[in-house]
N, C-alpha and C positions, 0 to 999 in steps of 0.2 A: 513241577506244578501239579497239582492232583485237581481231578476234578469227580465231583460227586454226582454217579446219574441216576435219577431218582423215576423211577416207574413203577408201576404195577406188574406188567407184564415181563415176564421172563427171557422172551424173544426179546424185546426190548432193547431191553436193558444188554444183552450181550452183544447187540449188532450196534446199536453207540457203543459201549465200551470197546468193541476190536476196533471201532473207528477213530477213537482218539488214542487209544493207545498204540496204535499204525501212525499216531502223527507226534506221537511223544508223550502224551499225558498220560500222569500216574491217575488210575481211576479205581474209586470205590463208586458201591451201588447202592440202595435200600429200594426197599417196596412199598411203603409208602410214608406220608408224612411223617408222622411218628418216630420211623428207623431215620427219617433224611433227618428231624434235630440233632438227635441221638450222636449221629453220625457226622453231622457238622463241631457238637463239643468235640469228640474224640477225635476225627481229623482236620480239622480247621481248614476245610477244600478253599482253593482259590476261587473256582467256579463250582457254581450250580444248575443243571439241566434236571427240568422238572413237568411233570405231568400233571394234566388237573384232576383226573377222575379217579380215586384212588380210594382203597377201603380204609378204615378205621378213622384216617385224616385226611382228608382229598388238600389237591397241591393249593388251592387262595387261602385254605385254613391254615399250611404249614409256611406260605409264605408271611401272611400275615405276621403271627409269631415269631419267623427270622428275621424279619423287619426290627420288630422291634428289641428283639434280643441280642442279635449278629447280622446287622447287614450284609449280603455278599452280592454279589454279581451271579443275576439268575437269567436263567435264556428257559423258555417256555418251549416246550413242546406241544404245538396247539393244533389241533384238529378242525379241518377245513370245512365243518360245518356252522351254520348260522349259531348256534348253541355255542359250539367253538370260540367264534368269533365275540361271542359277549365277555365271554369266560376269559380269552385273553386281554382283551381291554382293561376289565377286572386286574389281573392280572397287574399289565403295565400300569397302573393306578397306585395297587399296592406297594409299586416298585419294584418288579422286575425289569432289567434292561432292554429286552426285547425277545422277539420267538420266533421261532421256524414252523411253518404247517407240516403236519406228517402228511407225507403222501400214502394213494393207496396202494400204491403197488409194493410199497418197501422202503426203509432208512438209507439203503446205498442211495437211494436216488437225492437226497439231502444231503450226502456223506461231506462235500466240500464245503455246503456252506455251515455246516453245522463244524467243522476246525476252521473257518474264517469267523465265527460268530464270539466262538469260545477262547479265542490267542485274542480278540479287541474284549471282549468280558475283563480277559485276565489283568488291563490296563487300567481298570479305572478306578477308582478310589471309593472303597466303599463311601466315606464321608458322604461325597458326592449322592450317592446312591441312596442316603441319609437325609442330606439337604432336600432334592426333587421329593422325596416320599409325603411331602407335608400335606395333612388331610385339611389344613385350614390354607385359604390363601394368600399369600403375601399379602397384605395393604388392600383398602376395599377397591370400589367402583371407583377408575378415574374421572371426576366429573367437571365439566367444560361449559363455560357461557360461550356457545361453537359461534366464532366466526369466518366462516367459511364459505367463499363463494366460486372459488373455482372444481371441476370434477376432478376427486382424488383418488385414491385407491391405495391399502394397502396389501404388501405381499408377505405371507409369512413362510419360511422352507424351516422343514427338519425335517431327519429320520432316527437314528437312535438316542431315545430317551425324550425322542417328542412329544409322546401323548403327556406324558409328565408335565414338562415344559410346556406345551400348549395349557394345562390345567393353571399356570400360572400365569399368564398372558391375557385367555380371549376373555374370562371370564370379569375379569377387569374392566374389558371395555363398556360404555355406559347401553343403553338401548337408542338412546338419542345419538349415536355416535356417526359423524360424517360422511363416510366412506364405505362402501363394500369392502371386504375380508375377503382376500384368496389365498387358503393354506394348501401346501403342497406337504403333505404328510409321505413318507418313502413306505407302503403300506399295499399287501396285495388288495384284491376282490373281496369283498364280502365284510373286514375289517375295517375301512374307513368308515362304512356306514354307521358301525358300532360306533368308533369314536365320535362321531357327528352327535348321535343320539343322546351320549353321553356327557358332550359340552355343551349342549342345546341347553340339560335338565341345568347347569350351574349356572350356565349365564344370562345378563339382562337380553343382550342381542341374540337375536334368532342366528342358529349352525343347522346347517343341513350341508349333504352330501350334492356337489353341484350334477346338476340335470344338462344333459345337450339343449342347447337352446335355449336356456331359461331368459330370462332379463333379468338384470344387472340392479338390485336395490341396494342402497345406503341402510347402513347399519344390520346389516348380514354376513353373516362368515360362512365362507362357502369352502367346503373340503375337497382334493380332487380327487376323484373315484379311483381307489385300488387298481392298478393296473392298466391303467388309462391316459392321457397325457389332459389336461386342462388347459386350453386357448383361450384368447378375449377377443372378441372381433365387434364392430362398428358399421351396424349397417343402417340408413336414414336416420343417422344420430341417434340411434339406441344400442348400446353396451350390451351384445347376449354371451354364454357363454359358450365354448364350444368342445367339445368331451370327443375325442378321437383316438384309436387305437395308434398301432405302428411301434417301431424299435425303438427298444431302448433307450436311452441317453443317458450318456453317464454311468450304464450297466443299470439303471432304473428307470422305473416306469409306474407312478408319473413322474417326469425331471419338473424339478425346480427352475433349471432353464428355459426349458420349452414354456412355461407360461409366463416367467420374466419377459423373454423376446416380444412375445404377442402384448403382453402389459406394458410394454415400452412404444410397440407400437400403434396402441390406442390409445392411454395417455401420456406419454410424452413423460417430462420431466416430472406431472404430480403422483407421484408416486414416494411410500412408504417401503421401502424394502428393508426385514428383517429376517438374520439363519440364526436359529437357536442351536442346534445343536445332529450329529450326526458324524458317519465315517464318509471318507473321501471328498468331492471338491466340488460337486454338483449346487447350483446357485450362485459360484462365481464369475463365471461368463456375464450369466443374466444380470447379475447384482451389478455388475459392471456399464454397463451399457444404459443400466437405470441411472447412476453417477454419474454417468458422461453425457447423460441429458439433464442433469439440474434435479436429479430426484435425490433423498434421505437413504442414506445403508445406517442397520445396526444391525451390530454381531453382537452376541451372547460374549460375557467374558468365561474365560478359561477356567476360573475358578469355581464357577455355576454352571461351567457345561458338562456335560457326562461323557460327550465324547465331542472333543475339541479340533474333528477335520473340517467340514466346512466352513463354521466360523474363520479359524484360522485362514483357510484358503481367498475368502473375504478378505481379511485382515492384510493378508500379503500382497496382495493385488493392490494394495493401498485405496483401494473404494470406501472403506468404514467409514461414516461421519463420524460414529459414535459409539464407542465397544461399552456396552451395559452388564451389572450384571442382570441376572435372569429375573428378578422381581424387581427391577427396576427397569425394564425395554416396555411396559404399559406406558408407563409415563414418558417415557421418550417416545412413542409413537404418537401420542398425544399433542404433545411439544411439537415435531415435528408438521405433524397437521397442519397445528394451525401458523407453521413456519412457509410452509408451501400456498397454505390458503388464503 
């Protein structure tokens, strides 16, 4: 498997290379866009780790053009500042799969996840990687003469290849749309807010990054903050939400679990739950426990997911109402509404 590590800097580029090649991968390097096309004709890499600030081609220009000329499985190397954080979003948009923040102290301190990043890169199908890239979005606004009079809610989880997928989903929903929006994006600090920003500017219903304590409105999509776990709580019958640190779940943070439980436990069976897409099994617990109260699952189908763990994990647990593919779960959350409502 080769993989191509594309940076500017010369440190770089040699402290990822001893690290995949310590884990097996045959690696070539360039310096910047320009050398990484070049170098994608002549070695046809599996994988691509790539930087954005680069001379003559900075890495959204070179992906850009891979995009459209050779697809591949790109893992970002993104800088943990706010500029950063636009830039990778950017990024996941264009279609890269996802990224890792450089730390400041050093690449060893990334070393493990950056070969857990690039062995799940090397699985997926460019196609795939093809299909999610699309700059127009499936089918327009779903629109609804809303009959609805019970309080709903829906729940949306992904991590990798989400922001993608999310661009195919929220953007859909109408502005008159029934329900509050709770997404659990698998995303550190400072990047959820990016993507918030960024689904706000396409769609009719208002995305923001949710706030401790806010109040709970209809036809809002609410993201849970990087790093954070996202709650729903009920106090004198008003829905706030509740934004709290603590470990892990699932080896992430925020879990898709942890605000399923709490979403089950203030409404009950009216709930919408859908996993797009991501590695390992985080949402199936929660997604469970919404089923076994009379709420909707839909999973992403396999063949529009980019990375097919938790859907799947969904899937096996036998909770799915309804496995969709990825441009068609708008309209089954719609359907579903006003099946609960």
């Amino acid at each position: 498997m080769i993989v191509l590590v594309v940076d500017d800097s010369a440190l770089v580029r040699l402290r990822v290379s001893e690290i995949l090649r310590s884990a097996g991968f045959n690696v070539v390097t360039a310096r910047d866009g320009v050398e990484m096309l070049e170098k994608v004709r002549k070695f046809d890499p599996d994988v691509i780790t790539l930087d954005v600030n680069m001379p003559r081609m900075d890495g959204l220009s070179a992906l850009e053009k891979l995009m459209k000329i050779q697809p591949k499985p790109v893992v970002m190397l993104s800088s943990l500042t706010l500029e950063g954080a636009r830039e990778t979003i950017e990024a996941l948009r264009l279609g890269a799969i996802d990224f890792i923040p450089k730390p400041s102290s050093g690449i060893e301190e990334i070393a493990e996840e950056l070969v857990r990043k690039v062995k799940m890169a090397i699985a997926i199908n460019p196609n795939l990687i093809r299909l999610q890239n699309l700059r127009k979005i499936r089918g327009g606004v779903v629109r609804r003469n809303w009959n609805v009079s019970k309080e709903i809610c829906v729940l949306i989880g992904s991590s990798t290849g989400g922001p993608s997928a999310l661009e195919q989903v929220i953007p859909r929903l109408p502005s008159d749309f029934p329900a509050p929006v709770f997404v659990v994006q698998h995303m550190p600090p400072n990047f959820t807010k990016q993507l918030a920003e960024r689904l706000n500017e396409i769609s009719e219903i208002e995305v923001k990054e949710a706030e401790d304590n806010e109040k709970v409105a209809r036809g809002v999509a609410y993201i849970a903050p990087g790093g954070k776990h996202m709650k729903l709580r009920r106090a004198l019958n008003v829905v706030r939400i509740k934004v709290v640190d603590g470990e892990p779940v699932n080896n992430v943070k925020p879990s898709v679990d942890i605000t399923a439980e709490s979403i089950a436990q203030v409404y009950g069976g009216n709930v919408v739950g859908v996993v797009l897409t991501g590695m390992g099994e985080d949402g199936a617990k929660g997604m469970k426990k919404i089923h076994d109260l009379g709420g909707k699952v839909i999973a992403c189908s396999e063949d529009t997911c980019v990375v097919f763990g938790m859907p799947k994990a969904v899937i096996d647990l036998g909770v799915a109402d309804s496995v969709k593919p990825l441009f068609e779960i708008a309209e089954e959350i719609a359907r579903f509404v006003e099946v609960i409502g």
